[in-house]
N, C-alpha and C positions, 0 to 999 in steps of 0.2 A: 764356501763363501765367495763374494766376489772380491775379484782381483783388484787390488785397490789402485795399480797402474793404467787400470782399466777405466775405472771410476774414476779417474782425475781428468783422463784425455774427453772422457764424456762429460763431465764438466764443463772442462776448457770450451769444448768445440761448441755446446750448447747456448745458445742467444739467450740474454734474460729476458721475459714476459713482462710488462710493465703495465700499468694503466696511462701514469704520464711520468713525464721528466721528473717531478716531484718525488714520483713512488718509486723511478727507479731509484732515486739516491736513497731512499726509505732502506731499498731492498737491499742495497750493502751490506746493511747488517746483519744482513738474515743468515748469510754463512757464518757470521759467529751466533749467531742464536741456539742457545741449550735447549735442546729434545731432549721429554721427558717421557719414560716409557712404564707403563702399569699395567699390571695383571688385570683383566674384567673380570672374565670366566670362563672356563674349559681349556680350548686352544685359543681365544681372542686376546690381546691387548691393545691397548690405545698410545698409537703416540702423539702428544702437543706440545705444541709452539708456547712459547710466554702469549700470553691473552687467551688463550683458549679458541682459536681460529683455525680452522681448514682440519680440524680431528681428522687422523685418520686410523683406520682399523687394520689389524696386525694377524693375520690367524697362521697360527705358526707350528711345525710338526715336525717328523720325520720325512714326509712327501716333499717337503718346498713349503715356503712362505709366499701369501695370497695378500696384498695390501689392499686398501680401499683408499685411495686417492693418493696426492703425493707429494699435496702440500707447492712451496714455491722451486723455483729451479737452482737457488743458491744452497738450499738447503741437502740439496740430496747426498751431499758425502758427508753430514749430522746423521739425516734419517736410517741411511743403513748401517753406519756404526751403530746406530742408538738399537735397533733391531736386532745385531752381533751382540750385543748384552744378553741377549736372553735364549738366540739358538745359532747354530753354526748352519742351520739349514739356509740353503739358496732363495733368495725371491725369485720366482719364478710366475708369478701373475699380479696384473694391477687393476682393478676396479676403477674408473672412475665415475662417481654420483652424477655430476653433472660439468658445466664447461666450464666455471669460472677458475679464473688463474689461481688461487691459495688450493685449489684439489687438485689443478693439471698441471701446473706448474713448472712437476720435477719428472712428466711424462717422456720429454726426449733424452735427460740423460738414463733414466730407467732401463729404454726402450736401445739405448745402445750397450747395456749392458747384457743384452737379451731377455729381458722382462718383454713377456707379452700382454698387450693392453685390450682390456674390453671395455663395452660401453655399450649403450642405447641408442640405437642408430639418428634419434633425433640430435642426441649427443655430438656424435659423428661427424652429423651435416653442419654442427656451428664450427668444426672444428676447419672445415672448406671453408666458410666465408671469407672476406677478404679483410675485414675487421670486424671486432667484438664490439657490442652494444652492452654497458653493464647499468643497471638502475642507480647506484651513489648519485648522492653532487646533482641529482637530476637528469642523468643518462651523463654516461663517460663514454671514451670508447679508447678501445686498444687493439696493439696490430693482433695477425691471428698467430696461432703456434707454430713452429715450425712444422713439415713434413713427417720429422720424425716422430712428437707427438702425437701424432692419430694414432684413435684406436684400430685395431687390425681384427678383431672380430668383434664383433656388434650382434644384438638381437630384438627381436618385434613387442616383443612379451617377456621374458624371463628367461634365464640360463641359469644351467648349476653345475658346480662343480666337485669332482667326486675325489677329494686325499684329505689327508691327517686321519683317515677315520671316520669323515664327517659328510654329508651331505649338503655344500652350502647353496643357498639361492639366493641370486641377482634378480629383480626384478621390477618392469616400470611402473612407478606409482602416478595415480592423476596428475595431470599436470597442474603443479603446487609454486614450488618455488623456479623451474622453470616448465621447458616439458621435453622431457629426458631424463627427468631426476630418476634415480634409482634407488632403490632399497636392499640393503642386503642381511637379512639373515642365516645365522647359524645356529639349527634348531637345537643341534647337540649340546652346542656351549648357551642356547640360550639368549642369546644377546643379537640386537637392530643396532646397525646404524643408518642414519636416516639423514644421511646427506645434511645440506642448510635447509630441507622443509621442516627440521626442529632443531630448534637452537633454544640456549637459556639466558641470552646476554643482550636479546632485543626483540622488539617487535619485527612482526615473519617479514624477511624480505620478499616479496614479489615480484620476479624482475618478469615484468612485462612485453619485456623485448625481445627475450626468451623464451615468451611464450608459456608464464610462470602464470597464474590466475589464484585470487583468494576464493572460489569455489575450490580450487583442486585443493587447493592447501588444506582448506577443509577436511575433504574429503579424502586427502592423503594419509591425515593424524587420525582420522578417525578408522580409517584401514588397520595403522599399527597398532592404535590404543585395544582394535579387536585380536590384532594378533600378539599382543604381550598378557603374558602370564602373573603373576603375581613375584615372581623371582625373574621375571625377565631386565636383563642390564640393556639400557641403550646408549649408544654414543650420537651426540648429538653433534652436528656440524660444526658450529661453535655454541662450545661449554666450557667452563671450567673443570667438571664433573662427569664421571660417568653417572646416569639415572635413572629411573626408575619408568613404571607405567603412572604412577600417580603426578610426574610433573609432565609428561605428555596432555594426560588431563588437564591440568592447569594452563598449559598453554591453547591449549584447543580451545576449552571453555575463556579464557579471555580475550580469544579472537572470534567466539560467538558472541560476545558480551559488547564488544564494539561495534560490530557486525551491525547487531540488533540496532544497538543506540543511534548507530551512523544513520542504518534505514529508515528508522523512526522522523527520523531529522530529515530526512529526504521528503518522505512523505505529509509532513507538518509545509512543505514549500520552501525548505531551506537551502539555501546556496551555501556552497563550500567557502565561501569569507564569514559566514553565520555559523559553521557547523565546529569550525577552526576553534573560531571563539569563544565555542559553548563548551571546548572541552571534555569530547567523550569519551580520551581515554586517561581524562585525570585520573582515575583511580587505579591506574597502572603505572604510570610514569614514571613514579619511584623504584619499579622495580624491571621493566622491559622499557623504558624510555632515557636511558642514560650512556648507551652507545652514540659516540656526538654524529657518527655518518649516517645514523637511523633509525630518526626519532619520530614522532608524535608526527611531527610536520612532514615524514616521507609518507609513511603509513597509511592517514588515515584519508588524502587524496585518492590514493589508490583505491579503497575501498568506495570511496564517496561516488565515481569515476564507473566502477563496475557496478556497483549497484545502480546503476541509472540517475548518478546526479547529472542533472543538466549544466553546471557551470558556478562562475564565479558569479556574485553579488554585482559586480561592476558591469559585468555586461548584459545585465539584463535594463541597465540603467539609460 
């Protein structure tokens, strides 16, 4: 297990990641925030935050423990006790999906614990920039991670790794919710997690500044909805839940259903002050439109935008 003197000085020494001043006072709390840790299947479990944000994935053996992100940087002396509940095995590798701070978060104090980190080299290079560009609020930005956070090996395409028994694969999916996003399966146990390109708690984030696209998002779910099985568990980026292949479908299909509606509305000559209006993802809103940082009103720009809307109502005036 790791040395918990260890763990403290990496703490300590570690900056916290903020988005702004706001969030860092947010994030105070996060070191007393209760991690909760659950069985999926096989060698996987899930550990979450209160809200169901930044899921991450636990695959855990005799070999060493293999994480899929790492959540914020307050958190990390919760995350690995909470992980001590269930093995005495060492973390000895971290996965991260993609760059936003609730997955990379807790990447430098890991990473001086001797966790080594992979990622997508597109991952990689946001991790160089000199600040972050994230979608919220209408594009935020934040400084970047420290040094120690980068990943140290990176791949073009896919990587896998060979302990617990299992043969598990990293690899990049279309660019959906950025482009870098990663997927990883474990075919033994079964079970995706699929980064923030599927969530259950809101309409898909597409951060565009990351080079996230509603074609790949597309095209990302409809990758894993072909590679889950009928017992396949998936954890979603933020969930409540671990779930299924049938609520993959559900989100897939009603981000074709807007999709469609939106284009239709493009194609009739509507502007995005007309298309707003018209409401074409009321018949979701009840149930993916009630996270307050991303609703109806971030959404369906985005899409209006890439589908070849040409503007607003007022400026064609």
């Amino acid at each position: 297990m790791i040395n918990p003197r260890k763990l403290s000085t990496a703490v300590l020494l570690t900056g916290l990641w903020v988005f702004s001043s706001q969030v860092a006072q947010a994030q105070v709390g996060f070191a007393d925030a209760e991690l909760a840790i659950e069985h999926v299947a096989g060698n996987v479990y899930m550990v979450q935050r209160p809200g169901g944000g930044g899921n991450i994935g636990a695959f855990i053996g005799p070999d060493g423990v293999l994480l899929v992100d790492s959540l914020f940087a307050p958190m990390t002396g919760n995350l690995v006790e909470v992980v001590g509940e269930v093995t005495d095995s060492e973390i000895r590798f971290l996965i991260n999906t993609h760059i936003h701070g609730d997955h990379v978060g807790g990447n430098a104090n890991l990473a001086e614990m001797g966790v080594v980190i992979f990622a997508h080299d597109n991952t990689r290079v946001k991790f160089l920039e000199e600040s972050s560009h994230f979608p919220r609020g209408g594009g935020s930005f934040a400084p970047r991670q420290p040094v120690a956070a980068r990943p140290v090996v990176t791949y073009n395409d896919a990587i896998s790794f060979h302990l617990n028994g299992e043969e598990v694969h990293a690899f990049l999916a279309p660019p959906a919710h950025t482009d870098g996003d990663t997927f990883v399966y474990f075919p033994e146990s079964d079970v995706l997690h699929l980064g923030d390109v599927f969530r259950t708690t809101s309409y898909p984030i597409v951060d565009k500044f990351n080079g996230g696209t509603l074609r790949g998002t597309i095209a990302a779910l409809d990758l894993a909805i072909d590679m889950a099985g009928p017992e396949t568990r998936v954890i979603p980026g933020h969930g409540l839940e671990v779930v299924g292949r049938a609520e993959m479908v559900e989100f897939r299909d009603m981000i074709l259903d807007i999709r469609d509606r939106v284009y239709a509305m493009i194609r009739e000559g509507m502007h995005l002050d007309e298309i707003m209006a018209a409401r074409p993802t009321a018949a979701y809103d009840a149930q993916w439109g009630q996270e307050a940082s991303w609703t109806a009103i971030d959404f369906v720009p985005l899409a209006y935008y890439e589908l070849g809307g040409a503007g607003r109502l007022e400026d064609r005036q």
